[in-house]
Every structure is written in C-alpha cells, then in structure tokens.
N, CA, C and O atoms as a DFTB+ gen file, in Angstrom:
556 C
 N C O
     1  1     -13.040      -3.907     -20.027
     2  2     -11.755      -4.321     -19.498
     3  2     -11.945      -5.669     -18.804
     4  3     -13.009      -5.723     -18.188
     5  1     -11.107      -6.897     -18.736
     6  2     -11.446      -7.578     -18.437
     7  2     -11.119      -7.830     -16.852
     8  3     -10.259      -7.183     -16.255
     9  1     -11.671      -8.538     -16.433
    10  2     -11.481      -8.603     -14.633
    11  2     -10.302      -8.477     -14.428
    12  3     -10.011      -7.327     -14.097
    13  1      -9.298      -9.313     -14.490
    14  2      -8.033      -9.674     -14.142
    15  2      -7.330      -7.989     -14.124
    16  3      -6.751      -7.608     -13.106
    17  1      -7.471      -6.965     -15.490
    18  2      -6.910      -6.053     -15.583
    19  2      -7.725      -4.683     -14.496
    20  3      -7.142      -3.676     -14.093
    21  1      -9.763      -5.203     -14.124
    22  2      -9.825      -4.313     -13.289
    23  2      -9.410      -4.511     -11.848
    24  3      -9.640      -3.621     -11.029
    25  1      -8.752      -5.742     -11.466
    26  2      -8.548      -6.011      -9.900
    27  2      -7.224      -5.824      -9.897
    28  3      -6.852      -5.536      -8.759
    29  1      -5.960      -5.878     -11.016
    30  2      -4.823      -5.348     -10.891
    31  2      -4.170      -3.655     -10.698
    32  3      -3.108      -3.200     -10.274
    33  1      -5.997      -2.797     -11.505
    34  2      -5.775      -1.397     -11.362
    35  2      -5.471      -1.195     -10.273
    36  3      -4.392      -0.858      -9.785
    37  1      -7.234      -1.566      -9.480
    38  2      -7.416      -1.147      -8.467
    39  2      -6.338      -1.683      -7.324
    40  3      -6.146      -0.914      -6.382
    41  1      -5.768      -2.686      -7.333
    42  2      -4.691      -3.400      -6.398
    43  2      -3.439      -2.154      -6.973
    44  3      -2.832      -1.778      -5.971
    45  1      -2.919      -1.458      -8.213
    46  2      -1.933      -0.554      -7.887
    47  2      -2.682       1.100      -7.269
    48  3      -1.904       1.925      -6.790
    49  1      -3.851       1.349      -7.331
    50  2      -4.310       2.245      -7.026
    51  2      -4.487       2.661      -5.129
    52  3      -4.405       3.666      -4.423
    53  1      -4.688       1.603      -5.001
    54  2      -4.770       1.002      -3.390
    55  2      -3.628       1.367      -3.076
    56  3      -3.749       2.269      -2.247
    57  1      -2.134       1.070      -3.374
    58  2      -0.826       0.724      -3.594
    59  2      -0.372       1.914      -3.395
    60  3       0.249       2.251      -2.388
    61  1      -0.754       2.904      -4.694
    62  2      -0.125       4.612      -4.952
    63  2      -0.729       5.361      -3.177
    64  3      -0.116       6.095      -2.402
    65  1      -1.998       4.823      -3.089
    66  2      -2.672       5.428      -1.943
    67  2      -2.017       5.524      -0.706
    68  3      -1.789       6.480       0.035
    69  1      -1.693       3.996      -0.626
    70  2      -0.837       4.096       0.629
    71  2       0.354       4.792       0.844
    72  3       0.817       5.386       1.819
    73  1       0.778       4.561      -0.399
    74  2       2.380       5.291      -0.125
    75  2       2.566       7.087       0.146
    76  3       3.504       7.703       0.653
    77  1       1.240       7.582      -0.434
    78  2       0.658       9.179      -0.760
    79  2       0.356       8.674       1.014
    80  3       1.501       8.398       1.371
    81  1      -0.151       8.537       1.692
    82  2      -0.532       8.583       3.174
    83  2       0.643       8.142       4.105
    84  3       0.694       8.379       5.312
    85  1       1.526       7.505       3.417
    86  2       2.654       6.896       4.280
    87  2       3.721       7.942       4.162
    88  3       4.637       7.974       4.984
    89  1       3.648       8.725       3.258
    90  2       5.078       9.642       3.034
    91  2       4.256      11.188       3.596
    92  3       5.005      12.109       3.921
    93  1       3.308      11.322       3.653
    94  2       2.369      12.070       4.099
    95  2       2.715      12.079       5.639
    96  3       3.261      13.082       6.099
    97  1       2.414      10.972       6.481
    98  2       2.923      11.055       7.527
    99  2       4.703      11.364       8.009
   100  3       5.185      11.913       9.000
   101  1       5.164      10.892       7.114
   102  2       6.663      10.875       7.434
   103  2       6.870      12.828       6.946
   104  3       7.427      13.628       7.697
   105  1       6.470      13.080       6.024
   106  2       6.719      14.597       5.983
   107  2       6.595      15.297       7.110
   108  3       7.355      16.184       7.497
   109  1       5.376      14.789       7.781
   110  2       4.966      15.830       8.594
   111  2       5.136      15.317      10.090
   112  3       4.644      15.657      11.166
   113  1       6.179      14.212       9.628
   114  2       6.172      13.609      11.591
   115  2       6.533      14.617      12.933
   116  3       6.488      14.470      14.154
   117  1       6.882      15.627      12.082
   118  2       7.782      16.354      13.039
   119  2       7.427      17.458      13.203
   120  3       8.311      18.314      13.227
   121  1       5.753      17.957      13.412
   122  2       4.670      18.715      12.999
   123  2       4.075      18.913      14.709
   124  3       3.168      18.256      15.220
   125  1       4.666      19.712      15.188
   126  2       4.665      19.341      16.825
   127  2       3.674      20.599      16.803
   128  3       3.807      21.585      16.078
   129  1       2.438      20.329      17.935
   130  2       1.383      21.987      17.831
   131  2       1.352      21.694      19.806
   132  3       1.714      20.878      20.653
   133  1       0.567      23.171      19.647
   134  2      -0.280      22.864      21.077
   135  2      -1.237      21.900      21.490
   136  3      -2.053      21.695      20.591
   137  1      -1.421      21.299      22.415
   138  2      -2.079      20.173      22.695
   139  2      -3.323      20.665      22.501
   140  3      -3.686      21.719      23.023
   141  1      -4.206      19.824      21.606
   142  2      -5.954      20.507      21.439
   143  2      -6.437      20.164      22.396
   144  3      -5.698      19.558      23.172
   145  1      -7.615      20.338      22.727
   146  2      -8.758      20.116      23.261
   147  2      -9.437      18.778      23.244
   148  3     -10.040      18.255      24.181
   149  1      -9.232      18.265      21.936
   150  2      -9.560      17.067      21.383
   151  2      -8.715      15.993      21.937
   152  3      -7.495      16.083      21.802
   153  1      -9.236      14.991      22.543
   154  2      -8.233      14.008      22.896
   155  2      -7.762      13.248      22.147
   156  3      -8.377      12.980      21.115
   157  1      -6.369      12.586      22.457
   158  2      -5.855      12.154      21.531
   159  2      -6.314      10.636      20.985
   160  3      -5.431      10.104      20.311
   161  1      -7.471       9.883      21.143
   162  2      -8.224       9.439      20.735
   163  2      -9.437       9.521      20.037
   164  3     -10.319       8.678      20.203
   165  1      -9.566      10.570      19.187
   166  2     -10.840      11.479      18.700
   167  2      -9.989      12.265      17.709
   168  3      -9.237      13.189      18.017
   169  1     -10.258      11.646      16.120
   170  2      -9.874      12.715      14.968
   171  2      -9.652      14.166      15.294
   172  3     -10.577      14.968      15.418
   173  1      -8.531      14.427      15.412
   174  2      -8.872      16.121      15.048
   175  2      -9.346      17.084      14.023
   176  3      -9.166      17.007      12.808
   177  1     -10.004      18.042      14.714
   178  2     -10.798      18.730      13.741
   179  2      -9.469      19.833      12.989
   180  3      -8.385      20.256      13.391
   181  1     -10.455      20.007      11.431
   182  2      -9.722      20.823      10.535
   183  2      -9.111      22.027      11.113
   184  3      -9.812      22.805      11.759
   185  1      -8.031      22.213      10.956
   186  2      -7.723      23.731      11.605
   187  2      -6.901      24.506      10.474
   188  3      -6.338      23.892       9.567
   189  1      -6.875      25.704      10.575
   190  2      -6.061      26.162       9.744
   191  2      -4.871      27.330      10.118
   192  3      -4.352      28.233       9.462
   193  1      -4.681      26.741      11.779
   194  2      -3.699      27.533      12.320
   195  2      -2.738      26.301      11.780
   196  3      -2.975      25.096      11.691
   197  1      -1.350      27.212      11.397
   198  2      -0.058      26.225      11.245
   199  2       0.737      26.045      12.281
   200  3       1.911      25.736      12.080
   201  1       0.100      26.249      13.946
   202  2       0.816      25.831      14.514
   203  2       0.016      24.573      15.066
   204  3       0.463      23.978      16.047
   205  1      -0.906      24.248      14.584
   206  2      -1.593      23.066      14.772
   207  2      -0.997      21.526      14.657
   208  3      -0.227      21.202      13.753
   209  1      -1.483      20.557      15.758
   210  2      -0.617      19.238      15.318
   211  2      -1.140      18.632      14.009
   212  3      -2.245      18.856      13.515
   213  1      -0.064      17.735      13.463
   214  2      -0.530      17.445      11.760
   215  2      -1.631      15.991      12.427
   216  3      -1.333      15.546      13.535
   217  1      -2.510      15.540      11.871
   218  2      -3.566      14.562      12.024
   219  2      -2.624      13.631      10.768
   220  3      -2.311      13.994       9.635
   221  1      -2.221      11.787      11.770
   222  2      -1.991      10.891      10.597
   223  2      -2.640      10.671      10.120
   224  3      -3.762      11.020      10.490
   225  1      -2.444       9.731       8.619
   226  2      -3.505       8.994       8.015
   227  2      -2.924       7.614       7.977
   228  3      -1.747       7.308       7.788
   229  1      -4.271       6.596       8.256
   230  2      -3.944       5.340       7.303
   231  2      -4.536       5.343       6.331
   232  3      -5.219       6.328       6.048
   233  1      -4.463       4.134       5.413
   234  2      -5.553       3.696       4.253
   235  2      -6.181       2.445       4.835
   236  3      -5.433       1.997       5.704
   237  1      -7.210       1.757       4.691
   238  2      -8.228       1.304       4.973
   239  2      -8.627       0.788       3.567
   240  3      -9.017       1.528       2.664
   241  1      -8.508      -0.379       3.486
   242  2      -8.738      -0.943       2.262
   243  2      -9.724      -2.599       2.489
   244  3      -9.248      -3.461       3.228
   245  1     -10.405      -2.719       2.123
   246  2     -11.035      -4.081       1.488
   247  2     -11.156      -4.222       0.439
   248  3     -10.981      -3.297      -0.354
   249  1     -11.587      -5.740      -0.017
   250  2     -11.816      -6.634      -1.024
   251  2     -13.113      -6.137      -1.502
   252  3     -13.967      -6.035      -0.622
   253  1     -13.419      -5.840      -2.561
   254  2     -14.757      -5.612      -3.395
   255  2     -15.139      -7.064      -4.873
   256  3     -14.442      -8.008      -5.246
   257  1     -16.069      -6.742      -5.176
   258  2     -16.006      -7.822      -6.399
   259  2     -15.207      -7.804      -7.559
   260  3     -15.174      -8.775      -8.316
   261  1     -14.341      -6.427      -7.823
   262  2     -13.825      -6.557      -8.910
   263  2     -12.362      -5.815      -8.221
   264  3     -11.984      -4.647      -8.312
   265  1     -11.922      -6.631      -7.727
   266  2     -10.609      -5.674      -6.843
   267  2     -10.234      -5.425      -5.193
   268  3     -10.023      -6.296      -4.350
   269  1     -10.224      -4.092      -5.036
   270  2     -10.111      -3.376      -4.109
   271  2     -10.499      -1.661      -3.755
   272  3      -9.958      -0.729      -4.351
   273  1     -11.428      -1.512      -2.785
   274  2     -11.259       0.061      -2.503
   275  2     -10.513       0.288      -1.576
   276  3     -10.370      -0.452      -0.602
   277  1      -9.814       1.584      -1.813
   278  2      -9.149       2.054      -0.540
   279  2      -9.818       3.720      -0.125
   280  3     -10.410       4.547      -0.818
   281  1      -9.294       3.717       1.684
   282  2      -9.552       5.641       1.419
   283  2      -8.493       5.608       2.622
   284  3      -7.987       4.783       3.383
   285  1      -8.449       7.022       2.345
   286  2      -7.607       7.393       3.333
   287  2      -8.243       8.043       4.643
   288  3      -9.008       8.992       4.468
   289  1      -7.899       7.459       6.388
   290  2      -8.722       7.998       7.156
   291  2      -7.923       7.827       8.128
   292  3      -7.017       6.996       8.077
   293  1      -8.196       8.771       9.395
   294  2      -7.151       9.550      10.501
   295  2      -6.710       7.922      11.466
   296  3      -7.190       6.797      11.601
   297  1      -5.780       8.532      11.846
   298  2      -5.194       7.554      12.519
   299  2      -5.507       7.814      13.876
   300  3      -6.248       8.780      14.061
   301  1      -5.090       7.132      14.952
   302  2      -6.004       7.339      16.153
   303  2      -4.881       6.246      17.213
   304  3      -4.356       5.238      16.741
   305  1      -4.730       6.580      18.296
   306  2      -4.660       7.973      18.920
   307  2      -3.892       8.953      17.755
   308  3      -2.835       8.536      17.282
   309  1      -4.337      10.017      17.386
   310  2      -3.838      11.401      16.412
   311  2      -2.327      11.846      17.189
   312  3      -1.273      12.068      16.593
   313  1      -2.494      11.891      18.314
   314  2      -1.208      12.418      18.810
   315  2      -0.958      11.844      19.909
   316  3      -1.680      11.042      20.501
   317  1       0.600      12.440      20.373
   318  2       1.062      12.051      21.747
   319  2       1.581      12.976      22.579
   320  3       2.209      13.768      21.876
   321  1       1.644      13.297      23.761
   322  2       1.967      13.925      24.415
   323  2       3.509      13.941      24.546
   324  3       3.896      12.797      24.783
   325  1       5.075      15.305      24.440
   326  2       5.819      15.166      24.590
   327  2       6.210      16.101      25.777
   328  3       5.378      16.942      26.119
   329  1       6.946      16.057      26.183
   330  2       7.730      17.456      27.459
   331  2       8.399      17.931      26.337
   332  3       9.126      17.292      25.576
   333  1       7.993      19.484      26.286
   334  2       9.032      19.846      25.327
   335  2       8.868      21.868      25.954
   336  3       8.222      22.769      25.420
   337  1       9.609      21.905      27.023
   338  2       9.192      23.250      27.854
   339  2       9.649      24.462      26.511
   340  3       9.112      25.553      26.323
   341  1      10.639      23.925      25.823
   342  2      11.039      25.208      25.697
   343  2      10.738      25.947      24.073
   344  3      11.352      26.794      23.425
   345  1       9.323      25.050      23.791
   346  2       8.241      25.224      22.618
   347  2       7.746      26.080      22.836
   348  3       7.732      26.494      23.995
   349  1       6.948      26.907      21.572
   350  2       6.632      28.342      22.048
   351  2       4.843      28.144      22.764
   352  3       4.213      28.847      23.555
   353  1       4.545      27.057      22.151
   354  2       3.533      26.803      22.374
   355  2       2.673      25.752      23.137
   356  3       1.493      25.421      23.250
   357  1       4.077      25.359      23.660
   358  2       4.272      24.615      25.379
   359  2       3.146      25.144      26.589
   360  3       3.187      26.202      27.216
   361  1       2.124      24.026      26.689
   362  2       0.935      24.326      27.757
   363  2       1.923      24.464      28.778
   364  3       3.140      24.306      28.683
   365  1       1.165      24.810      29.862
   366  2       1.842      25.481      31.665
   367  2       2.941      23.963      32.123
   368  3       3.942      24.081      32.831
   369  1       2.605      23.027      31.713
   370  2       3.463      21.986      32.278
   371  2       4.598      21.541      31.299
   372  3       5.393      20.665      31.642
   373  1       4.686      22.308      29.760
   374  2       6.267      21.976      28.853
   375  2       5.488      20.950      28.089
   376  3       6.194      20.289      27.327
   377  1       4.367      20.681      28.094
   378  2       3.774      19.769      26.984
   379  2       3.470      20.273      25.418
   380  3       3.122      21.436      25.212
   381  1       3.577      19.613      24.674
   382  2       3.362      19.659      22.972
   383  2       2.713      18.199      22.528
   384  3       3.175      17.087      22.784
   385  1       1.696      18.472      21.906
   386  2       0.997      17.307      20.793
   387  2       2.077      17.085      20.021
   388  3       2.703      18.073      19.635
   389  1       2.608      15.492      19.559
   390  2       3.269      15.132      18.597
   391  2       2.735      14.370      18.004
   392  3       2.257      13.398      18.590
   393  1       2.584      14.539      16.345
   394  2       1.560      13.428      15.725
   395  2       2.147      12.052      16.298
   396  3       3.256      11.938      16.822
   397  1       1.254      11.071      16.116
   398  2       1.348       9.822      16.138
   399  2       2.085       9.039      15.070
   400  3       1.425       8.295      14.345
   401  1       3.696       9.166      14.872
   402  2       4.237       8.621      13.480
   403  2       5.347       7.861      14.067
   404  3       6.140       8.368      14.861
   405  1       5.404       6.554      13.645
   406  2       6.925       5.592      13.860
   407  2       7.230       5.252      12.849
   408  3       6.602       4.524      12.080
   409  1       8.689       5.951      12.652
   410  2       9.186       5.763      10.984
   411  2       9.278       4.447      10.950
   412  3       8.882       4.232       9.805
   413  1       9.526       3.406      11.411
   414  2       9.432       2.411      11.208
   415  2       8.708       1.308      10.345
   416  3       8.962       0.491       9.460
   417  1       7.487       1.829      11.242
   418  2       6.115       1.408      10.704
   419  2       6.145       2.178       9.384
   420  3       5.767       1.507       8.424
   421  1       6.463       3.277       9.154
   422  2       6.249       3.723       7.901
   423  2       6.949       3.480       6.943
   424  3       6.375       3.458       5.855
   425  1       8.259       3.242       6.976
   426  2       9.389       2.556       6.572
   427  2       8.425       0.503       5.831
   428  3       8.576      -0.295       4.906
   429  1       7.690       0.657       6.862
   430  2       7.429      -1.038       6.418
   431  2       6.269      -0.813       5.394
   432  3       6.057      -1.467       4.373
   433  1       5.417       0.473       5.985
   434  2       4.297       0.622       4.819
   435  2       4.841       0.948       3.611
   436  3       4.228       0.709       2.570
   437  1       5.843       1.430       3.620
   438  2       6.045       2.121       1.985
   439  2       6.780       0.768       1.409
   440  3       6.279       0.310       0.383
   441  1       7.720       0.199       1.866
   442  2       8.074      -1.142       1.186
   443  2       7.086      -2.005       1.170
   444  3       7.158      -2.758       0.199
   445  1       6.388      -2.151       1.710
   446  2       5.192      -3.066       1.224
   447  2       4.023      -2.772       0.369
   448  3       3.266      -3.662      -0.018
   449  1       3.871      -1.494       0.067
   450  2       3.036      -0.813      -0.748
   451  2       3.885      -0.709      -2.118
   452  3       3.118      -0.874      -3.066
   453  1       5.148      -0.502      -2.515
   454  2       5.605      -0.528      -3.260
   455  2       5.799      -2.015      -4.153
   456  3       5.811      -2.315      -5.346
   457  1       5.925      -2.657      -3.008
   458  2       5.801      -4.576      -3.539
   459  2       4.325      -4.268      -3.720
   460  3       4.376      -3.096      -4.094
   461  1       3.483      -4.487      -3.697
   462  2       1.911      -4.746      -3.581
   463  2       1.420      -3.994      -5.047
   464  3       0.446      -4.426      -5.664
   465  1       2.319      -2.667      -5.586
   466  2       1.900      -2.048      -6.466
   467  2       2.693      -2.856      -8.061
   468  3       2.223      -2.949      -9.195
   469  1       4.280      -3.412      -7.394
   470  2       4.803      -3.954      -8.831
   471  2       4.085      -5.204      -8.684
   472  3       3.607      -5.432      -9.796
   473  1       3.774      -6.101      -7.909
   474  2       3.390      -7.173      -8.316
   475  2       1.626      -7.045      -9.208
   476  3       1.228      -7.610     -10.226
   477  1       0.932      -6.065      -8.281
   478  2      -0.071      -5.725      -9.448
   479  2       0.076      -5.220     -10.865
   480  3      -0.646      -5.613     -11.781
   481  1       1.152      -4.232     -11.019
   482  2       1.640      -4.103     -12.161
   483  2       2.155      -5.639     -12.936
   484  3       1.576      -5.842     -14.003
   485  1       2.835      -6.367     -12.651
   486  2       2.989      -7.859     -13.238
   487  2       2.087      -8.396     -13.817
   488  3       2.180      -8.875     -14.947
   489  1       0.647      -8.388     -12.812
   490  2      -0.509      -9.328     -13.009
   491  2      -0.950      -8.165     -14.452
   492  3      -1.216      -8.687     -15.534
   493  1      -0.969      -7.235     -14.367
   494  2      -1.573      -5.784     -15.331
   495  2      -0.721      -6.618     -16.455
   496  3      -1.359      -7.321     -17.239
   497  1       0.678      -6.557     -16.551
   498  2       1.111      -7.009     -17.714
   499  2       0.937      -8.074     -17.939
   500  3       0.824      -8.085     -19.165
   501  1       0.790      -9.391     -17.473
   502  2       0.767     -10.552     -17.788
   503  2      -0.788     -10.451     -18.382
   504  3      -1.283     -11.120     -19.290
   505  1      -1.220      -9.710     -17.816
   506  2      -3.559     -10.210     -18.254
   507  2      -3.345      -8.876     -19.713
   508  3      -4.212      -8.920     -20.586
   509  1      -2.264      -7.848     -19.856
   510  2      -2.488      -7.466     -21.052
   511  2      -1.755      -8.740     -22.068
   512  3      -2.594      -9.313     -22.763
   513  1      -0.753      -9.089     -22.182
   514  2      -0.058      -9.916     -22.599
   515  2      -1.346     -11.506     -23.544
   516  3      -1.727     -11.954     -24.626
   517  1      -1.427     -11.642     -22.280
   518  2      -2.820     -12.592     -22.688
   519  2      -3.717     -12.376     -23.871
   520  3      -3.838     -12.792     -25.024
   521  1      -4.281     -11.543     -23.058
   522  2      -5.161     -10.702     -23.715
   523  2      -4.760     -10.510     -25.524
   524  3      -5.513     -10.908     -26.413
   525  1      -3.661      -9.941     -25.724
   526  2      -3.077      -9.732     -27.015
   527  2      -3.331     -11.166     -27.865
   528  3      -4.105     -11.415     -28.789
   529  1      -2.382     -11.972     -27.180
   530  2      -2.102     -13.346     -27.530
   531  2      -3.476     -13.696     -28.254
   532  3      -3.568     -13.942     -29.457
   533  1      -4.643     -13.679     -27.251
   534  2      -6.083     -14.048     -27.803
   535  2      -6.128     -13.469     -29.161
   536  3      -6.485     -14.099     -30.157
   537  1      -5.661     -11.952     -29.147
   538  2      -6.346     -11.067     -30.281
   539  2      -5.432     -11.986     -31.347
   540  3      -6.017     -12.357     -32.365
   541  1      -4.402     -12.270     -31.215
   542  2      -3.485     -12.530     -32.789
   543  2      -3.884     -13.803     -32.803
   544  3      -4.054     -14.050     -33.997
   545  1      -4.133     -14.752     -32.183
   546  2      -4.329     -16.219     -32.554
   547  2      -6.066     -15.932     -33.430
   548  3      -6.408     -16.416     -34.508
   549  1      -6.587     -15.346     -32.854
   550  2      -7.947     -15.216     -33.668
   551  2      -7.731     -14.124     -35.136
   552  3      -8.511     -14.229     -36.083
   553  1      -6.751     -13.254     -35.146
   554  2      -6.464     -12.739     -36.293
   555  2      -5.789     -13.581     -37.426
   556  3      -5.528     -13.061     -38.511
C-alpha cells in the first residue's frame, strides 16, 4: 500500500477512535456512583458493581512514520464531587462521584473527529485515484 494511503487509514482510524471514546463518554455522563476510595486524580479501578462511577476516556494520539497511533486512556481527574443527598448511595454528607464529562468539550471532539476522518477519507480517495491513473497510463 502506498504511504499516502497508509497515513490516511490510520488518520481515519485515529478519527473512528475518538468519536467511539467521545460518545462513550457522553452515554455515560450521567453515570453518578458512590464516591471511591480512589481519588479523583488516580484512574479508577475496574469494578463490576453498576452502581459504580463510569471512568472517562480520551484518545491519545501521535505521529508515527507512516501515520498515526491512537489508544484510548482514562481521563483524569475521573470524577467530581456533586451534593446530591437524596442518592441512594449518597456518602454521610449527600455526596456522589460524577464522571468528569462537559458536553461541550465533547460536542467539539466529535465535530472535529468527524472533520479529521472525511478529510482523511479525501486524501484515501485522492492517493487511490492517483494511484489508478498510474495503472492506466502504463496500461
């Protein structure tokens, strides 16, 4: 495959990633648990109670030689503290963990991940396009 078409994959792959972590958070913004143990600067650990707070994600992406990698990894501070007394699972003072999500911000990640993925798609078609062109002028 030639470069142009492996740095356009990986630039929509990066792209799909974010938006899978950005709508990820927005599903679950509203994923309110008991306050852990874990501070809200320190990943939370796996749990598999569902009254647990949801852990965000970002993506985390750099430049490689032929593209881009991305992964997906916790966001930090994980949560925030709300007053919310009349939760079932409201510590002694009416507190609840609320993930760390501003639709906003997420609102800007998904439009910009969505631009970032058609314009790689463009470059994908324009370097197949090319590409062809070569094959028939030499046929």
């Amino acid at each position: 495959m030639s470069a142009s078409l492996t740095i356009a994959t990986s630039g929509m792959n990066a792209s799909a990633l974010r938006l899978e972590a950005s709508a990820s958070n927005v599903a679950n913004a509203r994923t309110d648990g008991p306050v852990p143990q874990t501070p809200p600067n320190r990943p939370l650990p796996r749990s598999d109670d569902p009254r647990s707070v949801y852990q965000p994600v970002d993506v985390v992406q750099v430049s490689t030689g032929s593209g881009t990698a991305a992964r997906m990894t916790e966001r930090l501070p994980a949560y925030e503290l709300r007053y919310q007394p009349d939760a079932p699972f409201a510590d002694a003072s009416g507190m609840v963990a609320a993930p760390n999500v501003d639709y906003a911000r997420e609102i800007a990640e998904q439009v910009a991940s969505v631009a970032a993925f058609k314009a790689n798609a463009k470059v994908f078609s324009a370097a197949s396009e090319m590409a062809r062109t070569v094959i028939d002028m030499k046929t």
